[in-house]
N, C-alpha and C positions, 0 to 999 in steps of 0.2 A: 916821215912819220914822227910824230911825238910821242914822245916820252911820258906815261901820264901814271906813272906807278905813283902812290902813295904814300908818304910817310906820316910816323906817327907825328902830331904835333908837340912842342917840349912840353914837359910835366908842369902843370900849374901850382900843382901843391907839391908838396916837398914832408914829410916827417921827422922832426927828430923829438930829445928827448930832451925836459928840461925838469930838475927836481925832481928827480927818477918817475917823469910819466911820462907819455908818450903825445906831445903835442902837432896839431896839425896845420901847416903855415899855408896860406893861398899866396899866393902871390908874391913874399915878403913880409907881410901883416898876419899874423897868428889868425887861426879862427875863432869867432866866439867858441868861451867854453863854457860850458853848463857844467856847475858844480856836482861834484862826484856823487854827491847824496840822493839828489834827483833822478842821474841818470840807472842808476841803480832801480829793477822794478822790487818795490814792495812784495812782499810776501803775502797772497790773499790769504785774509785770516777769516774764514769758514765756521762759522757755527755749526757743530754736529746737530742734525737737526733730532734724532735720536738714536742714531749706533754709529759708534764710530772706533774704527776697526784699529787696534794696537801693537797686532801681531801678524805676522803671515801666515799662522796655521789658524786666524782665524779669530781671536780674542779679541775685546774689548771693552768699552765703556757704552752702557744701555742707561739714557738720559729718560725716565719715565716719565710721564702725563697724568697727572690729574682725573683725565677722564677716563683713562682704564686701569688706575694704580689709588687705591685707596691711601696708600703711605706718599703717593706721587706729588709734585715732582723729586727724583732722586735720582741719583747717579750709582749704577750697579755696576761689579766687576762680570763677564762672562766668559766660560768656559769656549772652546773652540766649538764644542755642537749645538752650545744653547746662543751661538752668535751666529749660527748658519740657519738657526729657526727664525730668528728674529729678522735678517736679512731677508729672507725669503717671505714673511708676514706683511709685506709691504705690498711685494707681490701678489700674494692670495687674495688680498683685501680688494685690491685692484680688480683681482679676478670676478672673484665674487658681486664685485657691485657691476662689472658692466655684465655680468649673466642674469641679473634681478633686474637691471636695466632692459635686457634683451626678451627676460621671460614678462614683464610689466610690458612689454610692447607686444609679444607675442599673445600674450592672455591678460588680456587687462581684469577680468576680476579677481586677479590677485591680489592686486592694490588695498581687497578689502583687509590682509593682514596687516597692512600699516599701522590703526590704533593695538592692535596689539603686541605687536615687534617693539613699540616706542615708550610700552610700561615700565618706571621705573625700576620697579621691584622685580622684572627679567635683567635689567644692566645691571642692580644693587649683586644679583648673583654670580653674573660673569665678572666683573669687576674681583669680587671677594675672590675667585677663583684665582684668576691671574694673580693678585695682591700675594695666594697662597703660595705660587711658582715662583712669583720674583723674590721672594722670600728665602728661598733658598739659596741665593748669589750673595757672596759679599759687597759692603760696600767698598766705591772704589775711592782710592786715595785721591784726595782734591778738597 
């Protein structure tokens, strides 16, 4: 009968430490090494697209628009509940358009409120509204 158990084969690489890091040798021959800096991943730096949350119970920094901040764009400080509304406003909005989306398919002459949802002087007032709420937040430091 043979004998046909396996061993391991000897170690190719080897570790030790040179200039207090820890280098890794194949064979004899060091391996390429890629400088530290590279190997390192980068930090993704994220643009808050508009809240970006500061605290765990909830606070932050609300990055306003133009199109529904008359003083916009600006950077507001937010209290913990007025950052759980605005978190959630992303959501609604969502909601709300595939439901006009659903009730436009379901009934289509709905559609005919279109020219009039898209009169200025209906946004000119919700605009001022919002403008009146955000108004109430300090700015934030930046």
């Amino acid at each position: 009968m043979i004998d046909r158990t396996l061993e391991a084969p000897p170690p190719r690489t080897r570790v030790i430490e040179r200039d207090g890091r820890l280098v890794v040798v194949d064979g004899g021959v060091p391996a390429l090494s890629v400088p530290r800096s590279s190997r390192i991943p980068k930090p993704r730096t994220r643009k808050a697209l508009w809240f970006e949350q500061t605290s765990f119970d909830g606070r932050g920094i609300l990055t306003t628009r133009a199109w529904y901040d008359l003083k916009g764009p600006r950077r507001l400080a937010l209290d913990p509940w007025s950052g759980k509304i605005v978190r959630f406003a992303a959501v609604g909005t969502l909601v709300c358009a595939l439901a006009a989306i659903g009730l436009a398919i379901a009934v289509p002459w709905v559609l005919v409120a279109i020219p009039a949802l898209v009169q200025p002087k209906l946004w000119q007032k919700g605009r001022a509204r919002i403008t009146l709420w955000l108004d109430r937040f300090p700015a934030a430091n930046q």
